[in-house]
N, C-alpha and C positions, 0 to 999 in steps of 0.2 A: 744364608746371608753372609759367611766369613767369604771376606776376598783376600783371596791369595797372592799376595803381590809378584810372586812367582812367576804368575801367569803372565801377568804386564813384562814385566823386564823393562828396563829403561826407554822411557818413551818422550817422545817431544810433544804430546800435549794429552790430557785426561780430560775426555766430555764422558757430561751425565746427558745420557734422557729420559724424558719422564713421558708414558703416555698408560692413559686405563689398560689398552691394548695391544697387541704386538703381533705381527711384525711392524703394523698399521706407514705412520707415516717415516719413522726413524730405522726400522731393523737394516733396510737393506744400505743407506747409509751411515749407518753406526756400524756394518761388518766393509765397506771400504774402506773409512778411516783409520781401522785396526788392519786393515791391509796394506795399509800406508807406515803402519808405523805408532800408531794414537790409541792412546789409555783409553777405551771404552766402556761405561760400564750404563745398562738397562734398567731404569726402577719401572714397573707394569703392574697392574692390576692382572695383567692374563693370568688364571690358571692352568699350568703345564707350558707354558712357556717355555721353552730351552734356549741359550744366547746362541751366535754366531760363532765362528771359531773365532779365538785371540779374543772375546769380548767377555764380560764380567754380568749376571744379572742380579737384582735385588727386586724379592716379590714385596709388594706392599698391597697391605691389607686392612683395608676400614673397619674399624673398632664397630660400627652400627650401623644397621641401615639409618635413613631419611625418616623422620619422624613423620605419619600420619595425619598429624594436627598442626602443622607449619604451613602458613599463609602462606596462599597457592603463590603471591609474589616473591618468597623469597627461598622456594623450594630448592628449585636450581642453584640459590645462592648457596643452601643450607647439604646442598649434597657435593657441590665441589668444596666447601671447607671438610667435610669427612676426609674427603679424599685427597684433599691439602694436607690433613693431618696426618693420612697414612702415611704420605709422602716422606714425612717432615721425620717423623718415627722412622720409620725408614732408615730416611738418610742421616740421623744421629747415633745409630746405630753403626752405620760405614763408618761417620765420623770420628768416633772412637776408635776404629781401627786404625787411625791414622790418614784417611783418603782425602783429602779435599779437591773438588774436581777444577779445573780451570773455568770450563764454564758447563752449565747448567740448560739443556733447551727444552722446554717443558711447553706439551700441545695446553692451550690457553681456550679457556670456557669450561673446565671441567677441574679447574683446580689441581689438575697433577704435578706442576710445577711452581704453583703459587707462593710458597713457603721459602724457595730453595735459598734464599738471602738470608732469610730468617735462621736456618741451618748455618750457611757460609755466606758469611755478610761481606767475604774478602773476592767469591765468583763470581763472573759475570753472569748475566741471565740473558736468554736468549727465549721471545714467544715465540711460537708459534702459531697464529692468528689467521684463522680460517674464515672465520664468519663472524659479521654482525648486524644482529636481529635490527628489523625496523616495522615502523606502522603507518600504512596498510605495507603487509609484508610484500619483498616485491617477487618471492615465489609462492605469491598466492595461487592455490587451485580453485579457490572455490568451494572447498571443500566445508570448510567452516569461517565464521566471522566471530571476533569481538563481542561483548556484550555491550559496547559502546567505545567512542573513539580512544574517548577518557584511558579506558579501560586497557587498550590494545595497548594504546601507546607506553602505558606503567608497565606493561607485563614486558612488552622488549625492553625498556629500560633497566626494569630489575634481571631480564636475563641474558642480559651483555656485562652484567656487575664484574662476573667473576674475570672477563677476558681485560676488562677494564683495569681490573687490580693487576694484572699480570702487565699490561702497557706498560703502567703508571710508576712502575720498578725494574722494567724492560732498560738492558745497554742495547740491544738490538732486538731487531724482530721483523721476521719473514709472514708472507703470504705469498699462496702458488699463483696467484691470477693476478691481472689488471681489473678484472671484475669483481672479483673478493675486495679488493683492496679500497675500489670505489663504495662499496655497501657501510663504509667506517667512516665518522666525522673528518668534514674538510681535516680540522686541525690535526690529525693520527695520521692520515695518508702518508704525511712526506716521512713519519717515522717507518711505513714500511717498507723492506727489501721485497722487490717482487719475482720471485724465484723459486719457479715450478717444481717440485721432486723428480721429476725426468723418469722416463720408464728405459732400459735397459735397450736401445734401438740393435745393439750387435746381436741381440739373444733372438729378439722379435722380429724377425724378419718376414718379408713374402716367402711363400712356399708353393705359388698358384699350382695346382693342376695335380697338386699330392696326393689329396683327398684320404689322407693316414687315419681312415679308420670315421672322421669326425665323430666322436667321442663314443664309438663302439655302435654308431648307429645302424639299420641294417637299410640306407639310403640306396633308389638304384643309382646307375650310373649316370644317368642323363638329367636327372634331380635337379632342378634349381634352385639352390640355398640361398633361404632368407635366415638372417643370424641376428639374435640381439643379447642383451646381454646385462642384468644389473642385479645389486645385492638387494633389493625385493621391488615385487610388482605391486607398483603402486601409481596415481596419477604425475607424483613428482619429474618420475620418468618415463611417461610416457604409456605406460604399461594398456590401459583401457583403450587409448588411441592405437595402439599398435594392432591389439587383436581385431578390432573394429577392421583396420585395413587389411587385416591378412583374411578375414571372413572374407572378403570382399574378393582380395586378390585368389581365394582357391575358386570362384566360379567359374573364372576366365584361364586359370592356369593348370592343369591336372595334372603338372609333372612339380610345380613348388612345392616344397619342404619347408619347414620352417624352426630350427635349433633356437629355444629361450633357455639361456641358463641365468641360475640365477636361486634363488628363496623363494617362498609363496610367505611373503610378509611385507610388513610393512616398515622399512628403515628408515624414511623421510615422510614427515604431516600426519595427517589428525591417524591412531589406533582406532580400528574397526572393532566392532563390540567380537568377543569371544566365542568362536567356531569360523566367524567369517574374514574373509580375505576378499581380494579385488580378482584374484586366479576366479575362485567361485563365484565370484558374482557375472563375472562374464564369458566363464562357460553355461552359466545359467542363459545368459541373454543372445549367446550365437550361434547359431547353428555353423558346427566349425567338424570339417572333416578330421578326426582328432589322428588318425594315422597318420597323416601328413605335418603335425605338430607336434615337436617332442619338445619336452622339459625335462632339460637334464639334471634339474638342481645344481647345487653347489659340486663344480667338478675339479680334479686335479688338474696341474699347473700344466704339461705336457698337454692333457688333452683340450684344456682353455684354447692353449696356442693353436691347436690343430684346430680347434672350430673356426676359429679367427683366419686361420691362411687357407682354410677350404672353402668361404663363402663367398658368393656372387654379387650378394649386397648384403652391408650391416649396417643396421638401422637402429640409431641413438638420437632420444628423445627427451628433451628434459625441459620442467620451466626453468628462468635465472637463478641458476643455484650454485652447489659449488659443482664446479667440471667434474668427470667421472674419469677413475685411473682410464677405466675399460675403455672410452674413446680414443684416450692416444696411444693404447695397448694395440685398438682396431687400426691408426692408422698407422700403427709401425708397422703392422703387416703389408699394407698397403691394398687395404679394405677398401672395395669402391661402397661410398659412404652414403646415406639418408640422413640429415640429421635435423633437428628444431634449429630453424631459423630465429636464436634466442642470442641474448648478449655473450654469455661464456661461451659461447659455440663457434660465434662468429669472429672470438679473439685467436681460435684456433688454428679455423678454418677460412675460406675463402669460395664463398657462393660462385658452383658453376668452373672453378678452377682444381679445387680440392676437395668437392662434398657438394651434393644438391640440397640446400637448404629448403626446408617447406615450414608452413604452420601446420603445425605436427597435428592441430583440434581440426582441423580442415581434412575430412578424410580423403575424399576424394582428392585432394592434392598430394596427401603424402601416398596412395593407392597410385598415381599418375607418375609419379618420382621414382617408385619400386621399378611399376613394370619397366619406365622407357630406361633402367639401369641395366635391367634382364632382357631386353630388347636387341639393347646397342652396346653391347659387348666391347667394341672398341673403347668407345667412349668410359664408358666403366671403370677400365682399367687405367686409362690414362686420368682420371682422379683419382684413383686410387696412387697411380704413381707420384702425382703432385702431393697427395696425404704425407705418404713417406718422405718427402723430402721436407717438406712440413716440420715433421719430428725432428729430425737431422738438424734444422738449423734453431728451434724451440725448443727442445724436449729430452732432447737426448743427454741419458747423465754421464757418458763422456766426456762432457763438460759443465755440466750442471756440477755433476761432486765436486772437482776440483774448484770451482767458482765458490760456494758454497764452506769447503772447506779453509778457503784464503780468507774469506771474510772472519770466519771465527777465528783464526791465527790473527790477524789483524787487531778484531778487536780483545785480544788477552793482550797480544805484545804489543800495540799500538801502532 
């Protein structure tokens, strides 16, 4: 936990970030800022975490778990103040070293920045505001309901509290989407900046026709790759809709493949009881030529990229939630696209110019969308080419950091 001031050396601005996680939404802009010149220092729940070059970390660590016996309403509330507190410990701990950071931007709902005034009541704070719960939620699956409206409606109440505290004491505060931003009362909107984290568009490039390996698979040549791609299979994203279509599409195709990488869990919506998963439940339910479908798990960066710029079509599926990095990773490559014809999808994309949008629960139409992608090869690419340009003028943190960066300069010096 000792920072070395050594290591800063005179610098024109000190940001903290706070996230449970890491690299998550800050690593890779908290190591440009120190690229720049800016005091950076990391507070994270990660364990084994290492910082960036030129950057500083501080692990924080919760005194307790969540109490067993804390009313289911205020669970969430009671596990981001632990983790408020680590924070808080934490950073009185720098404080004493001397550190006071200019500003402070702490991811919001999970209480990892919630404190940080309370530490330095002289820093600005900056949320980070992702999501806010509502009833009926509006990335319902269906999966489960309420035990009445009453009911739905106090439980998102009580767990927006903690993103609410963090507003409420917020100088500024970002969200990635125009869709995220809409899911927050009228009166919060105009307080947020809406400013995507941008994925790296010089790194992520097209690479058609490489075929480097796709992640050591032993594909033949003439193979037609279907790609997808999320941190667990589940309905959120599409996951049961997908295989549904790809049962479908191997009876007609004998040369498609199909690369899911990804978890066999569950990261968004209702935990399935213990042993099971939505992977097993529907390879229970299809008969699916399983040679033809590989699951890579969770894979390295390098070979991520190469699934991405080897596939013929990638197919991202989600209800109205928050957008997936992996979508605008797919269209920097300049991925000819399948995607749910859903709100954050359609803020990305453009049905028929950039992505064939379908309702993803409609099989036979997102089945219809694959083939005529793998069909008409021209066509294909030339969405895929509009994707990438997509990025370029959205997304790309060539301009996003620097934008992003002037705003915090801004609001410390005014």
């Amino acid at each position: 936990m000792f920072i070395d001031p050594n290591v800063w050396g005179p610098r024109s601005m000190h940001v903290a970030f706070s996230h449970q996680n890491f690299p998550a939404q800050f690593g890779a802009f908290g190591a440009y800022l120190a690229s720049i010149g800016w005091r950076v220092t990391f507070f994270t729940g990660a364990v084994g975490a290492t910082p960036p070059p030129g950057c500083q970390m501080v692990h924080m660590t919760p005194h307790r778990d969540p109490s067993q016996t804390t009313h289911r309403f205020a669970a969430s509330m009671e596990k981001a103040m632990i983790n408020a507190q680590a924070f808080a410990n934490a950073a009185i701990a720098v404080r004493r070293q001397g550190a006071t950071p200019d500003v402070v931007v702490g991811h919001s709902g999970w209480g990892s920045g919630t404190f940080a005034k309370s530490v330095w009541p002289e820093s600005k704070f900056v949320a980070y505001a992702e999501w806010f719960y509502r009833f009926p939620p509006v990335d319902d699956t269906g999966e489960s309901a309420a035990a009445s409206p009453e009911d739905g409606r106090a439980h998102a109440l009580t767990r927006n509290t903690p993103t609410l505290l963090d507003l409420a004491q917020a100088d500024l505060a970002f969200c990635p989407t125009r869709f995220q931003a809409d899911q927050f009362p009228v009166q919060l909107r105009d307080r947020l900046h809406i400013l995507h984290d941008g994925v790296n568009a010089a790194r992520i490039v097209p690479d058609r026709g490489s075929r480097r390996g796709v992640a050591g698979l032993p594909l033949p040549d003439d193979a037609e790759i279907v790609t997808y791609a999320t941190r667990g299979m589940e309905p959120h994203r599409g996951f049961p809709e997908f295989l549904r279509a790809v049962a479908q599409l191997q009876t007609t195709r004998p040369r498609l493949h199909v690369v899911i990488g990804g978890e066999d869990r569950v990261a968004y919506g209702r935990r399935l009881p213990a042993g099971d998963s939505w992977k097993r439940r529907m390879l229970a339910e299809l008969d699916l030529d399983l040679s033809r479908v590989h699951f890579t798990g969770l894979m390295p960066w390098s070979q991520y990229l190469a699934v991405l710029q080897s596939s013929h079509v990638h197919v991202y599926l989600t209800v109205p939630f928050v957008l997936s990095w992996s979508l605008i990773e797919a269209m920097s490559t300049g991925c000819s696209l399948v995607v749910s014809d859903t709100a954050p999808v359609r803020e990305a994309l453009d049905d028929g110019v950039s992505a064939d949008m379908v309702d993803h629960t409609n099989i036979p139409e997102l089945v219809a969308a694959i083939a005529r992608q793998l069909d008409d090869r021209a066509r294909a690419l030339a969405l895929g080419d509009a994707a990438r340009q997509a990025v370029l003028r959205r997304y790309d943190q060539r301009w996003i950091w620097p934008a992003r960066a002037d705003l915090l300069e801004r609001l410390v010096h005014g």
